[in-house]
N, C-alpha and C positions, 0 to 999 in steps of 0.2 A: 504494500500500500504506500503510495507518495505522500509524500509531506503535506502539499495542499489536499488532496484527499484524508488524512485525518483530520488536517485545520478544521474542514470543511464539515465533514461527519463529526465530530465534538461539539462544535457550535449549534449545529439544528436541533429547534425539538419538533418544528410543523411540517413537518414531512409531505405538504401540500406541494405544485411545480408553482403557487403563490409564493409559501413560507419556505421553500431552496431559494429561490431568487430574491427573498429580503434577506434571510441568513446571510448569505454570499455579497449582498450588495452592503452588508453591514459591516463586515469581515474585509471588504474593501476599502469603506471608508475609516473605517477604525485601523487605517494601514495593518494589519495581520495579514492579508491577502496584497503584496504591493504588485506595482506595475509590471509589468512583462514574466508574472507567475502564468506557467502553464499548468492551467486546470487539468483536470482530470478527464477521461474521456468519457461520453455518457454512460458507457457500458460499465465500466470502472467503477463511478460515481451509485452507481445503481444495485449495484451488488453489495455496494459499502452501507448502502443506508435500510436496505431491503426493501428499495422501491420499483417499480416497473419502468424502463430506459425511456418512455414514453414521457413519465412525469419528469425528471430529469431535461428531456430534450426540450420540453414544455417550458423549465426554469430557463434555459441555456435559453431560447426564441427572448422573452422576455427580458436578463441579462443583454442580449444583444439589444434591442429594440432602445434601452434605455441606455445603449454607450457603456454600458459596464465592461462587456467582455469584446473582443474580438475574436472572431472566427475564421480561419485560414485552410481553410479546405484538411489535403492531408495535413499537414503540422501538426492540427490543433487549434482549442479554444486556449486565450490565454487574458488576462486583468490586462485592461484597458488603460493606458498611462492617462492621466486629467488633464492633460494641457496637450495632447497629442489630437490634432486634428485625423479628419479623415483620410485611409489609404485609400486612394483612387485611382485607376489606375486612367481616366479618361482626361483627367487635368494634366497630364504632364507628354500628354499627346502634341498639344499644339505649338509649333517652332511663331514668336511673335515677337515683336518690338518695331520699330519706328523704321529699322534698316530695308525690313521686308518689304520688297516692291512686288512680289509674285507670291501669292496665298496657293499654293499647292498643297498646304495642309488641311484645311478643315472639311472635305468632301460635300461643301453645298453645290448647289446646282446654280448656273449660270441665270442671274438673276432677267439678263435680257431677252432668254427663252421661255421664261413662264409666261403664263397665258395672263393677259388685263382681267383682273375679276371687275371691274366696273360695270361692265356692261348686263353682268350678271348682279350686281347688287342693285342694278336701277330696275331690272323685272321682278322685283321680290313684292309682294301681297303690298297695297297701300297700307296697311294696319297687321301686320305679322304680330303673332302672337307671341310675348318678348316677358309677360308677367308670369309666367305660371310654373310654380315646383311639382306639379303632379302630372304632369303631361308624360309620357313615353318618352325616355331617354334618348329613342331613335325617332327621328322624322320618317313618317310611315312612308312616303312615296320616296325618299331615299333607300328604305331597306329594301323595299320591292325592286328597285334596279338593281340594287349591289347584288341580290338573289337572284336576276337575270343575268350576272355578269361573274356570281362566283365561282370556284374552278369546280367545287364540286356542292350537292344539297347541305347546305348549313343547318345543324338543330336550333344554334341561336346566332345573331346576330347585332352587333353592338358598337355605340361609337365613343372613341378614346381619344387623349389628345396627344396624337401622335404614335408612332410605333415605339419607342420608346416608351413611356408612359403607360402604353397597353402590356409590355412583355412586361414591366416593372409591377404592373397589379397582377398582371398574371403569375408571375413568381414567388410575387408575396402571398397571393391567394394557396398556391399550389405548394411550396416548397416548403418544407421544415427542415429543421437541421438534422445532419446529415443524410441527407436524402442525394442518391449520386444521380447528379444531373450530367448525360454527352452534351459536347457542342465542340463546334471545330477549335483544330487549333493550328495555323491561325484564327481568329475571330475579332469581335468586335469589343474594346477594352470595358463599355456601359454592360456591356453584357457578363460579363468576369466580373464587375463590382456588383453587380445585382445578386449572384450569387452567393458572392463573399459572404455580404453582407443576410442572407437567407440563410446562410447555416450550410449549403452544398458541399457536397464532397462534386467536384467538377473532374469529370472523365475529360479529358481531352481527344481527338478525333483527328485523326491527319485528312488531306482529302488529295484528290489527284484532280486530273482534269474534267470526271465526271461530275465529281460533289464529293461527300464523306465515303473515305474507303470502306466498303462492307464488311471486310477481317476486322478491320478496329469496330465499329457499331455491334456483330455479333459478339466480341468479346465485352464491349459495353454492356450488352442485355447480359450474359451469363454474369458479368460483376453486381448484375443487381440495378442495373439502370433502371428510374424510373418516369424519367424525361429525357427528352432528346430535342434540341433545339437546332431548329437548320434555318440557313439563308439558300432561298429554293433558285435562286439566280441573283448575279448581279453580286456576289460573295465579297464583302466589304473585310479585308480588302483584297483579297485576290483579282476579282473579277469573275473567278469560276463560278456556272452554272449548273444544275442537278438539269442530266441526261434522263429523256424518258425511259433508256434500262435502268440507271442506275437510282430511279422513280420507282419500275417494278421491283429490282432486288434488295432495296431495302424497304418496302414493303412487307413483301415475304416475310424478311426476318423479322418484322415488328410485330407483324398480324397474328394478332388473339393474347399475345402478350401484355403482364399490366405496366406499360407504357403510353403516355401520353408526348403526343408529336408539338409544339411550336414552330409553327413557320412564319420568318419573320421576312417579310417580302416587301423588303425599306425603299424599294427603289421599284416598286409598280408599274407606271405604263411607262415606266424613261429607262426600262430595265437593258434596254435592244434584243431582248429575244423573248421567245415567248415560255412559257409557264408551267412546268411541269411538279404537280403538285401532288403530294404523299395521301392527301385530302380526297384523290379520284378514287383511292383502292382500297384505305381505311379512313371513312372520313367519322364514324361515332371515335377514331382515337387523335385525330388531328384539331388543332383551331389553327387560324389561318390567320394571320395582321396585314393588313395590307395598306400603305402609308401613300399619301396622297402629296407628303412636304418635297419631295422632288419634283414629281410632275404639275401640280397646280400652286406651290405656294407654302415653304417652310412654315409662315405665320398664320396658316388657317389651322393649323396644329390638327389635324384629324388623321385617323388611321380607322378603320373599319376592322372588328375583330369579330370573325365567323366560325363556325363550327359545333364542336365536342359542348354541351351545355351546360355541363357540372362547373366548368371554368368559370365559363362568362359568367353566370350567375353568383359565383359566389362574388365576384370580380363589381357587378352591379349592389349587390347589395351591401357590402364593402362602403361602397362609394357612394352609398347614400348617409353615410354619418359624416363626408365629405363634401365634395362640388357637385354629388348627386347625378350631373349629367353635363353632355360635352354642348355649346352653346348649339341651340338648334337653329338659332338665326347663321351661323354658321356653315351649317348641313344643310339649308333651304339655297344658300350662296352655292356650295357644292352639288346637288342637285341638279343645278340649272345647269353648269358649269359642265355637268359629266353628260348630261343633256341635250349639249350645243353640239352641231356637228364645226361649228369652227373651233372650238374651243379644244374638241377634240383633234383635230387638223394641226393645230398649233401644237399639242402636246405629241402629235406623231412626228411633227416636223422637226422637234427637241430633241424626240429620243435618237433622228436620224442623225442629227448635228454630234452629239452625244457618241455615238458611236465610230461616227467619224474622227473626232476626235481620239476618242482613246485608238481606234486602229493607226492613227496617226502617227500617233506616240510611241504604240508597239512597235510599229514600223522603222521609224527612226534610230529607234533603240537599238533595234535590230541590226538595222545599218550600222552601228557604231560599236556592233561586238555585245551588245546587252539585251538576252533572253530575258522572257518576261512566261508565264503563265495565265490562262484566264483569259477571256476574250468580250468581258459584256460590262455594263457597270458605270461610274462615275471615277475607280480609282486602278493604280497600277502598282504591282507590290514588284518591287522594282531589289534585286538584290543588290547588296556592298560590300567592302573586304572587310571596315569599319561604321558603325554604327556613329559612334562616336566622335568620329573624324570625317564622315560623310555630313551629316547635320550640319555642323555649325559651319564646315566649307562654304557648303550650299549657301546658307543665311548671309556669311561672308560675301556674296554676290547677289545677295536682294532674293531669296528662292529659299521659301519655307514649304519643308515638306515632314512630315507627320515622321516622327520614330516611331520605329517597327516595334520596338521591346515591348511596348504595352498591348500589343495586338498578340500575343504570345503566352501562351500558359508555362511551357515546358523551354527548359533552358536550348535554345536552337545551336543546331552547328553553323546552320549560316544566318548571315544577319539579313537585315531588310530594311524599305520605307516605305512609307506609304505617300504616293504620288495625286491628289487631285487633279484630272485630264478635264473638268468640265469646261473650263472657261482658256482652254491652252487651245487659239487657234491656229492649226500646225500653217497657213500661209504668212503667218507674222513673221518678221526674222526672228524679233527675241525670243519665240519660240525653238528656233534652231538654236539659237546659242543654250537656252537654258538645255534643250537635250541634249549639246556638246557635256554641257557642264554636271548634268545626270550621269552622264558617262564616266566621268572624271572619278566624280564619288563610286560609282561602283567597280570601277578597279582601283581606282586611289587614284595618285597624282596624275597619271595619266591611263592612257585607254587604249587600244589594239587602233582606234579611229584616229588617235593622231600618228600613229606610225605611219599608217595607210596614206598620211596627208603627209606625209616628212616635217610632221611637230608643228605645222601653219595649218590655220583654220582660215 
């Protein structure tokens, strides 16, 4: 038995998962339990006290929820230091300062290809209904299209603000501690802190050019997986998209298992390819998020969450001791918007611009000796010798682009960035030079492209 496990078991007499988690939060403040002590594990904890791991995991949610403990997947739970802010890993993503002339870090979409909502905020009801907390969450003639347009029959269907916000109630709703959640790795860093912060034990997933390799997902399910979180195209930040085999075989493996599917589908109609979704083959085990802030407009914040209805539902009702519901004047704007055949036009002519681009990118890359993976998307995970020395080069010539290390679970053998392609139009010059200069960072001072040029650009 550990030292904080007797601390621990000594002090308690309300062996409630309330009276573990005032015990333990008392034992903290009373410094007996100090900062960066590694708790005990639940199983440990629960054999010690003769209580069921359950109530225990119960104390551990609670502890966390209130900042006491942190939780780190394998590692361990360990006391929370008081003056230690939060580990996140999406803050220290973004390359910024006053030098940066070229945002290739933050993957938004090109603000001069979103569609005008005006035109659609001036058809909206002279008198829209703008007073009422009891009304339906969802705007009824918006779910009726999203249901004509979803990939497969939704049990329920729901609107969130944003897919962010939607995967973030969805895992709070779903996830207790240690519960092993797959999801790729690479992935997306908001994603790794949502579980952190959940209590996951996080499986990591390699993927190839299809999507998540199926040897690693089967051995996920036989670890005991009981979520599995995919980016179904447009794989942030690869670019990699799930193949319609690689749709059916990892179906196969999921179907009639107790697993529940997330597909987080951040990049919608501006994806460049179309949509191969887990949702067609089992859809009572899948929900489905589909985010609308690429193609019509970051700041309408809406994502549309369909499917599996244990989810959503608990996810709604959650959210009624909250904001209750996502604005429906909003979703009335959207509606119209998804509606319009120009509207749509403009958001097809985006995704083509969009794709251009990043092939642009690939292309050049290419040209210059630098392989890329992934072919769909807004980003280009672009490899380097250094990480560390590729970054701040870059910045050194006005060109912020995203470090790879928080897009990563598992310590890599090779390194990476992450490239924003939306707004890089390859007829520009400075776009050739910053690809010279991509180049540069991914071999280092120089690149196989200046040989070829004998050292002149």
């Amino acid at each position: 038995m550990t030292d904080s496990t007797t601390t621990i078991a000594g002090a308690l007499s309300d062996l409630s998962a309330e009276g573990i988690a005032r015990g333990i939060g008392s034992l903290v403040s009373n410094d007996r339990l100090k900062a960066g002590v590694r708790l005990p594990t639940v199983r440990e904890l629960a054999t010690a006290l003769d209580v069921s791991p359950t109530t225990v995991g119960d104390a551990w949610q609670i502890l966390r929820r209130q900042r006491v403990i942190d939780t780190e997947g394998r590692r361990g739970s360990f006391v929370r230091s008081r003056n230690a802010g939060p580990s996140i890993r999406y803050w220290s993503v973004p390359t910024t300062g006053d030098a940066i002339k070229h945002d290739l870090c933050s993957g938004v979409p090109d603000a001069g290809l979103l569609p005008n909502p005006l035109a659609a905020i001036t058809q909206l009801d002279e008198s829209p209904a703008v007073a009422s907390y009891l009304d339906r969450p969802v705007v009824s003639e918006l779910e009726d299209l999203l249901r004509t347009r979803w990939p497969f029959t939704p049990e329920k269907i729901t609107m969130l603000n944003g897919a962010m916000d939607a995967l973030d109630r969805l895992i709070a709703a779903m996830v207790t501690i240690g519960d092993k959640v797959g999801i790729s790795d690479p992935g997306f860093p908001p994603l790794f802190d949502m579980l952190d912060l959940a209590g996951a034990e996080t499986l990591p997933i390699p993927l190839d050019d299809e999507g998540l390799e199926p040897d690693a997902v089967r051995t996920a399910l036989d670890a005991g997986m009981s979520l599995l979180i995919v980016q179904p195209r447009a794989h942030n930040p690869t670019g990699v998209s799930m193949s319609k085999r690689r749709r059916d075989e990892l179906a196969t493996l999921i179907a009639g298992r107790p697993v529940l599917v997330f597909e987080d589908d951040h990049s919608g109609d501006v994806s460049g390819t179309g949509l191969h979704s887990l949702g067609t083959l089992i859809p009572d085990q899948v929900v489905h998020v589909r985010s609308f802030s690429k193609s019509h407009g970051p700041d309408f914040r809406l994502a549309a969450v369909g499917g599996a209805s244990e989810a959503i539902a608990l996810v709604e009702h959650r959210r009624m001791l909250g904001p209750s519901w996502t604005s429906r004047l909003l979703q009335k704007v959207l509606f119209i918007m998804l509606s319009d055949p120009d509207t749509e036009a403009s958001v097809n002519s985006a995704s083509g611009v969009y794709a251009s681009r990043r092939g642009a990118v690939v292309e050049g890359l290419a040209d210059r000796g630098v392989a890329v993976s992934g072919a769909h998307g807004l980003n280009v995970w672009v490899p380097v010798r250094e990480e560390a020395l590729a970054v701040p080069m870059l910045a050194a010539h006005g060109i912020g682009v995203a470090r790879g290390r928080p897009f990563m679970l598992d310590a890599p053998d090779q390194e990476f960035i992450r490239v924003t392609t939306s707004a890089l139009d390859h007829n520009r010059h400075e776009t050739q030079e910053i690809l010279d200069r991509l180049a540069e960072a991914s071999f280092g001072e120089s690149s196989p492209f200046d040989e070829l040029n004998g050292g002149h650009r």
